[in-house]
C-alpha positions in Angstrom: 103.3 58.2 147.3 101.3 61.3 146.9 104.4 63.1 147.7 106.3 61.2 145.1 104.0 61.9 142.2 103.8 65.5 142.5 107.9 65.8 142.7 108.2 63.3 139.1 105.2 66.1 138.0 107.5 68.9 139.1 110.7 67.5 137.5 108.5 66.4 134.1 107.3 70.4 133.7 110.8 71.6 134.8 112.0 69.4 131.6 109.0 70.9 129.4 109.9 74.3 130.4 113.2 74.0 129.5 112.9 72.2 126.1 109.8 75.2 125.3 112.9 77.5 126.4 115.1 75.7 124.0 112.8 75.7 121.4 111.8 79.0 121.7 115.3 80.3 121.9 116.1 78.7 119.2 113.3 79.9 117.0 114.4 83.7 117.8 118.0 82.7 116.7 117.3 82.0 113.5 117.2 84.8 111.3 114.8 84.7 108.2 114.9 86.2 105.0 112.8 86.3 102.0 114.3 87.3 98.7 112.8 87.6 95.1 114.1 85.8 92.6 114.1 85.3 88.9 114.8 82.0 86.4 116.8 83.7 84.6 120.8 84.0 84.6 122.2 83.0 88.4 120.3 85.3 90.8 119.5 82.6 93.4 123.1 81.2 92.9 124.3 84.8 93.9 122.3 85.5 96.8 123.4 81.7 98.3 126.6 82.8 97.4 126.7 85.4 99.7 124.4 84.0 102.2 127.3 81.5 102.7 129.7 84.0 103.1 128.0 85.3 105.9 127.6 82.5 107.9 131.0 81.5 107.9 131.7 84.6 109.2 128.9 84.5 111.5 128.8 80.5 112.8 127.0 81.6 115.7 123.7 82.7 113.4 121.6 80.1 111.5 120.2 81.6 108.6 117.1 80.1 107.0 116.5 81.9 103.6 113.3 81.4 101.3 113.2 82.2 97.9 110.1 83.5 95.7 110.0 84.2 92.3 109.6 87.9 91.0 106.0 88.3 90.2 104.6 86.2 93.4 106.8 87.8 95.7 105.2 91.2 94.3 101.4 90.2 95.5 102.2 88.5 98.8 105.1 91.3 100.1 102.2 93.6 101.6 100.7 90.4 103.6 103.8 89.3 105.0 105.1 93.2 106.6 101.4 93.3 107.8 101.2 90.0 109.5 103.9 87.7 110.6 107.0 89.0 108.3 110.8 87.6 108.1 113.7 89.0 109.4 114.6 90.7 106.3 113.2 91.0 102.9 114.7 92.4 99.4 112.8 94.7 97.6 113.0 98.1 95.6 114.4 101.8 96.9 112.5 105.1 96.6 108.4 105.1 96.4 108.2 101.7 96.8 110.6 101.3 99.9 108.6 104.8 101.1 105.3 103.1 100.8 105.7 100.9 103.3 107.5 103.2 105.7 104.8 105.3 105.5 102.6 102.9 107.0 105.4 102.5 110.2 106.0 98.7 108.7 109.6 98.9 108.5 112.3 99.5 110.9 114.6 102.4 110.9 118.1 101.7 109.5 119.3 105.4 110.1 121.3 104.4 113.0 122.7 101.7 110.5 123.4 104.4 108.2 125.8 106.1 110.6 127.4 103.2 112.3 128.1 101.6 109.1 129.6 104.5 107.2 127.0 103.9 104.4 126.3 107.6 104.1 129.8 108.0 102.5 129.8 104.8 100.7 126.0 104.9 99.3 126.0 108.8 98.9 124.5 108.6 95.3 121.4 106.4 96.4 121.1 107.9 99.7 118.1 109.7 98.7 116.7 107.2 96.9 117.0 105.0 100.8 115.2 108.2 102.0 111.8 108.9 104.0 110.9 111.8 105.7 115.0 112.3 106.7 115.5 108.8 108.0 117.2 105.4 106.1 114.9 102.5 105.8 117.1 100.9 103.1 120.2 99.1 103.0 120.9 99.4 99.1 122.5 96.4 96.9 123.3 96.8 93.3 121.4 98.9 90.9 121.1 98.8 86.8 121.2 101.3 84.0 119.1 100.7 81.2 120.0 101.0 77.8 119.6 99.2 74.4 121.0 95.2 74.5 121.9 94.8 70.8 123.6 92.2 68.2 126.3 93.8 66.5 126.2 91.0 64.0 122.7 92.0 62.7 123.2 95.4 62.8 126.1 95.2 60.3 124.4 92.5 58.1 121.6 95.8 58.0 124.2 98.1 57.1 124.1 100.3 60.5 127.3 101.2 60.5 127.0 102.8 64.1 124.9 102.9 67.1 121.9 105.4 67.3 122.6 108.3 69.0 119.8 110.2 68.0 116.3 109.2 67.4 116.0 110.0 63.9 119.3 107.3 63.7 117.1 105.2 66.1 114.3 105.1 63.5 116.4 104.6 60.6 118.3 101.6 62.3 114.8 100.1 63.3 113.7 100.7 59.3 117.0 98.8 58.0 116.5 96.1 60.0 113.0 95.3 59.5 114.1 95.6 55.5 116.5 93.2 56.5 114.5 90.6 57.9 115.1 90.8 61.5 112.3 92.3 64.2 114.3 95.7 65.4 113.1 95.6 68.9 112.1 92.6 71.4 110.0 93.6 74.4 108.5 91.6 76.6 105.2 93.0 76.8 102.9 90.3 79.4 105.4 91.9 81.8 103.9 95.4 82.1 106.7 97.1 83.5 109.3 96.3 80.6 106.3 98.7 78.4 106.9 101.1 81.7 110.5 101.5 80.7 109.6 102.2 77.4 107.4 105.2 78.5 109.9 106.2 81.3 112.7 106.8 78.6 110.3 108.5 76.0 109.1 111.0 78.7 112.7 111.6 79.9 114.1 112.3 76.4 110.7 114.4 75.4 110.0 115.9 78.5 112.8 115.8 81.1 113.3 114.9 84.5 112.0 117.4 86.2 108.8 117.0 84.5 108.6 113.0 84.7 109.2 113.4 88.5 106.1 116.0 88.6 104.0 113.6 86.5 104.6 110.8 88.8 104.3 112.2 91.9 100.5 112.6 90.6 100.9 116.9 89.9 100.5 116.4 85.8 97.1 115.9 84.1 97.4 112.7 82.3 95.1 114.6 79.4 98.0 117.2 79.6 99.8 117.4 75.6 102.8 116.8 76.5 102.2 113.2 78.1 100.6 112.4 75.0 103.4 113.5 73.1 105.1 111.2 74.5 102.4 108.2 73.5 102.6 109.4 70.2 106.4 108.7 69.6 105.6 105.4 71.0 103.0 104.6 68.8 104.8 105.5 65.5 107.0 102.4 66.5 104.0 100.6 66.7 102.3 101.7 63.9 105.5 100.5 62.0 105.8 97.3 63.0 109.1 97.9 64.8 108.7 95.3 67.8 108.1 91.8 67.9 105.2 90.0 66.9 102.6 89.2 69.9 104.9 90.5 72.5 102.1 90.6 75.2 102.4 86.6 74.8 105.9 87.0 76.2 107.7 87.7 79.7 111.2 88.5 80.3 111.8 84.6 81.2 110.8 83.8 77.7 112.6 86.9 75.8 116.1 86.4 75.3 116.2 83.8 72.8 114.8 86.2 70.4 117.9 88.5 70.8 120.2 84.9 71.3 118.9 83.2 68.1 119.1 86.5 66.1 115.2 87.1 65.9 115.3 90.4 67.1 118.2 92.8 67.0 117.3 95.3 70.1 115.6 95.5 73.2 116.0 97.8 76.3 116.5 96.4 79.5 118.4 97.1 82.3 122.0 96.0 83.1 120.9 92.7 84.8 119.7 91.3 81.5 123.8 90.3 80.6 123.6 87.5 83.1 120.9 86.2 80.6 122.8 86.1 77.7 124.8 83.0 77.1 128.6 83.3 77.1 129.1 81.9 73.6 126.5 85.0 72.3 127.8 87.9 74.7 130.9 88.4 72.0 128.2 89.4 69.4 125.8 91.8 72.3 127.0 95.1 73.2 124.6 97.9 74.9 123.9 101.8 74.1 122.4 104.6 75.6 118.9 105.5 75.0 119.1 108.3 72.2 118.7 112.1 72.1 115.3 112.9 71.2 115.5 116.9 72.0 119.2 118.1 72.0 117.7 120.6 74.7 116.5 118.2 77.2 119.1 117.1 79.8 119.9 113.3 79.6 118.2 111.8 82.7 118.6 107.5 83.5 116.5 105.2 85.2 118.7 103.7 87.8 116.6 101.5 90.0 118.4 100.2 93.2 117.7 97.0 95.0 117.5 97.1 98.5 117.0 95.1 101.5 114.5 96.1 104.3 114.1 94.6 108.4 109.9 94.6 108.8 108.8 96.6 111.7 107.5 93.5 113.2 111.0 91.4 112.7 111.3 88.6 115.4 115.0 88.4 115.3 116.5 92.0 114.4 119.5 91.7 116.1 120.8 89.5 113.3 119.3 91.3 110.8 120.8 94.2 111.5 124.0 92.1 111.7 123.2 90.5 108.2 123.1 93.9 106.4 125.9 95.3 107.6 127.4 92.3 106.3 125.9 92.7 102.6 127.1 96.4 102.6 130.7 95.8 102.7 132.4 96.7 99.6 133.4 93.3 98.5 129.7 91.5 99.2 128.0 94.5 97.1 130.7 94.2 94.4 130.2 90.4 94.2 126.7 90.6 94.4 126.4 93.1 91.4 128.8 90.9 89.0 126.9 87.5 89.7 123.1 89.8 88.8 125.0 91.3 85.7 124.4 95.1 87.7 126.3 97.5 89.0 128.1 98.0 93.0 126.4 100.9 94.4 129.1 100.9 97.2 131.6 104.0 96.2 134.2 101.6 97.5 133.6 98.8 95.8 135.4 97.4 92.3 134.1 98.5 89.3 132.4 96.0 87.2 133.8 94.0 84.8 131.4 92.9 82.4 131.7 94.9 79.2 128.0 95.4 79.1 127.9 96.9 82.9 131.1 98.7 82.1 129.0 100.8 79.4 125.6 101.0 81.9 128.9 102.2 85.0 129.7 105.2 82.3 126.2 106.4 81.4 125.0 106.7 85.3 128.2 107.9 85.7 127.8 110.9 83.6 124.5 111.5 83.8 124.2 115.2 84.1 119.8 114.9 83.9 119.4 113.3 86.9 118.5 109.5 87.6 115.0 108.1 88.2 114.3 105.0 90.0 112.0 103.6 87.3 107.9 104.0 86.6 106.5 101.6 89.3 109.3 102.8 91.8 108.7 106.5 91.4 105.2 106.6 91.8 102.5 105.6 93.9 102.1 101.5 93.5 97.7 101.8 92.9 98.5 104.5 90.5 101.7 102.3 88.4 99.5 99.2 88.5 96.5 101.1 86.8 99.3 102.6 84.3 101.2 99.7 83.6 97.5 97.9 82.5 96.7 101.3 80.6 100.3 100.8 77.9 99.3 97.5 77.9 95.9 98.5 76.6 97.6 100.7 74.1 100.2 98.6 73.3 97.3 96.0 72.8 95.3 98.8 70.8 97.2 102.4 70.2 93.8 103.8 68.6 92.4 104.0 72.2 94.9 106.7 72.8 92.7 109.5 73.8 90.5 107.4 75.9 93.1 105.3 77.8 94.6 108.8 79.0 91.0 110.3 80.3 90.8 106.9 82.4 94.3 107.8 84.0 92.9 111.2 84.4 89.8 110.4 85.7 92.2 107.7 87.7 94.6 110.5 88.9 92.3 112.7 90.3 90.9 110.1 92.6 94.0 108.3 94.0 95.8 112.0 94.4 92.3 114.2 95.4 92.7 116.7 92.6 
């Protein structure tokens, strides 16, 4: 009897061990990602889109995707690589994706890189995937930025064409404000649409060389030419040029200003045309931000999305397997229509969106160079504190000189000089 009970134990934890194996097996097998996402346009619709793709391609992989929205996904990224991270996560190339590699949390996607071909088919963001020589980065679709604008209000102003140089800029912005109409919608509780803002007044003013200096912590904040650049911001807000209470506002709650003709302008990258409804894109077109100094070298932002595999992935074999997928020509090209961006695949279709078709042309001859944008560029403790600082002058442009000595004061301490 004795005998008997210990053989039904023995079968009983044979079963257990094979159901924990089961279980276990199949908890590897599934491949996790987290991906950011926004309300606006169809950026969740896209992702799913190709999500689907992939595992009908792939039956064999079970795919369990989460989705976070943008400013969320910001705060709790740094947990999850630390902790007990997904598969794979989308996020932002250069500093950004380089300050997590720094700290060994993500894996190393050079042999990807070679394998896949990507060198040849990503070779303009290649650098931008880049840490200390090795890929961490598999890059998706990336955006110019430029001015959305209603052609319809610009012509009931009496601009008869787009600003190519700031002094048109300023007398567009003065027409329209005569005219009724706000000249320039920003959406100011999001700090980092004030970030493109500087970004594009320090590239026309000062050049890229410069900017990159400034953000890689070299340049005093108190230096004149960094308040130069303040200074041509604050004469648009001096003159009343921008929406009313714009720090009240995010980009979720923006476009209806530009939609229902409130505002005529507002600069924003290329994603922003899946926001747009269809029955207003007819009257929204997009320009370059203008000349400021005819001697300064037109330089872009050009921020690339990317997707990353944590260091401490459970399952990287089908991660690695996923992006490969999402590289291919057709996946990137499809991905960058549905977000309203631009394929950064060299093999994939151009866009054909009139709006990307315009941001496609301005990267593409871009002879200044191409930033990733403020908060990607630069050390993240140093963009939070000045993303809060144009806020603060936004809020108050008085506080000028004082605002800069706290970045100064800030600078030296976060870079030790």
């Amino acid at each position: 009897m004795i005998a008997n009970r210990f053989r039904r134990l023995a079968r009983i934890s044979a079963a257990v061990a094979v159901v924990t194996a089961v279980m276990s097996s199949a908890a590897v097998d599934a491949a996790t990602l987290n991906v950011n996402v926004s309300a606006r346009g169809n950026q969740r619709s896209t992702w799913q889109d190709a999500f689907d793709k992939f595992k009908k391609a792939n039956p064999d992989v079970d795919l369990k995707v989460t989705y976070v929205t943008e400013e969320a996904y910001k705060v709790q990224m740094g947990g999850w690589l630390a902790t007990d991270p997904p598969d794979v996560v989308s996020w932002h190339d250069g500093e950004r994706m380089a300050y997590y590699a720094q700290r060994g949390l993500l894996d190393d996607l050079t042999p990807d890189w070679s394998k896949n071909g990507w060198s040849q088919q990503y070779a303009s963001v290649k650098e931008a995937s880049t840490f200390k020589g090795k890929q961490y980065a598999a890059p998706l679709g990336y955006d110019a930025y430029g001015f959305f604008y209603r052609k319809d209000l610009f012509d009931k102003a009496g601009i008869k064409s787009e600003p190519k140089t700031w002094n048109e800029f300023l007398d567009a912005c003065k027409k329209l404000k005569a005219s009724g109409v706000a000249p320039i919608a920003v959406a100011a509780r999001d700090s980092w649409t004030l970030a493109a803002w500087f970004d594009y007044l320090d590239l026309r003013i000062n050049g890229n060389a410069f900017h990159q200096q400034l953000m890689s912590g070299q340049i005093p904040y108190t230096d004149a030419r960094v308040k130069k650049v303040y200074t041509a911001w604050k004469t648009l807000i001096d003159d009343k040029y921008f929406i009313d209470n714009a720090l009240s506002y995010d980009l979720d709650s923006i476009a209806p200003f530009l939609v229902n003709g409130k505002a005529a302008m507002m600069l924003m990258g290329t994603f922003f045309s899946a926001s747009i409804p269809a029955a207003s894109k007819a009257d929204t077109s997009f320009f370059r931000f203008p000349v400021i100094d005819p001697n300064v070298a037109m330089a872009e932002d050009g921020p690339v999305n990317v997707l990353l595999i944590p260091a401490k992935a459970k399952n990287k074999a089908d991660a690695h397997r996923l992006l490969a997928f999402m590289e291919k020509p057709e996946i990137n090209a499809d991905l960058a229509h549905g977000w309203g961006q631009l394929p950064s695949n060299s093999q994939s279709a151009e866009p054909e969106d009139p709006i990307s078709k315009v941001g496609f042309t301005i990267l593409a001859n871009t002879k200044g160079g191409i930033a990733q944008f403020y908060d990607r560029d630069m050390t993240k403790e140093m963009a939070d504190e000045g993303m809060k600082a144009m806020q603060q002058f936004y809020s108050d442009p008085s506080q000028l000189d004082s605002i800069l000595a706290r970045l100064e004061t800030t600078r030296k301490r976060i870079y030790k000089q």
